[in-house]
Structure formats: C-alpha cells, structure tokens
C-alpha positions, 0 to 999 in steps of 0.5 A: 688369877684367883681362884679357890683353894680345895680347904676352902669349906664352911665360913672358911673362904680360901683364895689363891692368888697367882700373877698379876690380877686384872679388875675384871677377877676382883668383879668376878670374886664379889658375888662369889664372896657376898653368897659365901657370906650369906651361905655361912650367917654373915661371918667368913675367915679369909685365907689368902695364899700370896706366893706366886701373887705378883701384884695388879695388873692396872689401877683399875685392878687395884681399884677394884681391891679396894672396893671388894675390901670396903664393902666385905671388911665387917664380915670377915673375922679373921685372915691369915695371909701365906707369904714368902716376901717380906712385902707380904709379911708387912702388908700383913702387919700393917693390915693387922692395924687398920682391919676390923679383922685379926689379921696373921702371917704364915709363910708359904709352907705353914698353911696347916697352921694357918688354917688352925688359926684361922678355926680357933675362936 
C-alpha cells in the first residue's frame, strides 16, 4: 500500500509505503504526483517512509517504479528516505549517487529531522 503521510503539505510530498506494492499503486501515485508538481511550481521534496515496505509484488510492479522514477527524477530536489534496514540506508546511498536529487537517510524514528532536511534549502 502507498499512501500519503499527514506532513505531506506544500512542495513536501510525503509517502509511506507498507508491504508489497503491486503496479497497479505506482499508476494510481502518478497523477497524483504530476498535480502535486504542478500544484508546487515544478519542484517537490519527496519523504518516503520504508519501514514496513517489503518490496514489490511482481516486476510489473517494480517496472512501474522505474518508470514513475524516469519520468519524476528532475523535479524532485531533494528525498529523505526513513529506514530500519540496512538494505534501506544502502539503497538510499547508492540513490544518492545516481539521482539528480540530494538523497538522505534517517532511521524510522528521525522523521522530524528528516523533515527539517528536507525544508532547508
């Protein structure tokens, strides 16, 4: 499941993501995504909560990721990704590498200083 996180408010986009996510929530997240863009003059800062995210349903699903990614990456600014695995705080260094975005990791209860990162700048 994906769903929006009460902090969600302004450029900030809030997401938290529970169990395995089928490609069918990534299409449903686009529009979503591409008003929240135009709402907040074309830049976002993205916070997405993985702790309870067990991974993708199917390829399809993963697929679909790739896709809301590739279309999305250069209007977001910066993402903090809230994690308690290590898989988590990796994936979210190995992003930092490649992602037009700053790209930080918090551990799942640091949200409020995930959320101050996130605003400054």
């Amino acid at each position: 499941m994906i769903e929006f996180l009460p902090q969600n408010d302004g450029n900030l986009v809030a997401l938290n993501l529970q169990g395995k996510i089928t490609h069918e929530e990534f299409e449903a997240l686009t529009p979503m995504i591409d008003s929240q863009i135009e709402k907040d003059g074309g830049e976002i800062r993205l916070l997405l909560d993985l702790v309870e995210f067990e991974g993708y349903e199917d390829l399809h699903a993963l697929w679909e990721h790739f896709v809301l990614v590739k279309n999305h990456h250069k209007f977001v600014k910066r993402v903090a990704v809230l994690g308690s695995a290590e898989w988590e705080k990796r994936f979210a260094q190995l992003a930092g590498q490649f992602a037009l975005a700053d790209v930080g990791y918090y551990e799942a209860g640091e949200m409020e200083d995930a959320i101050g990162w996130l605003c400054q700048a």
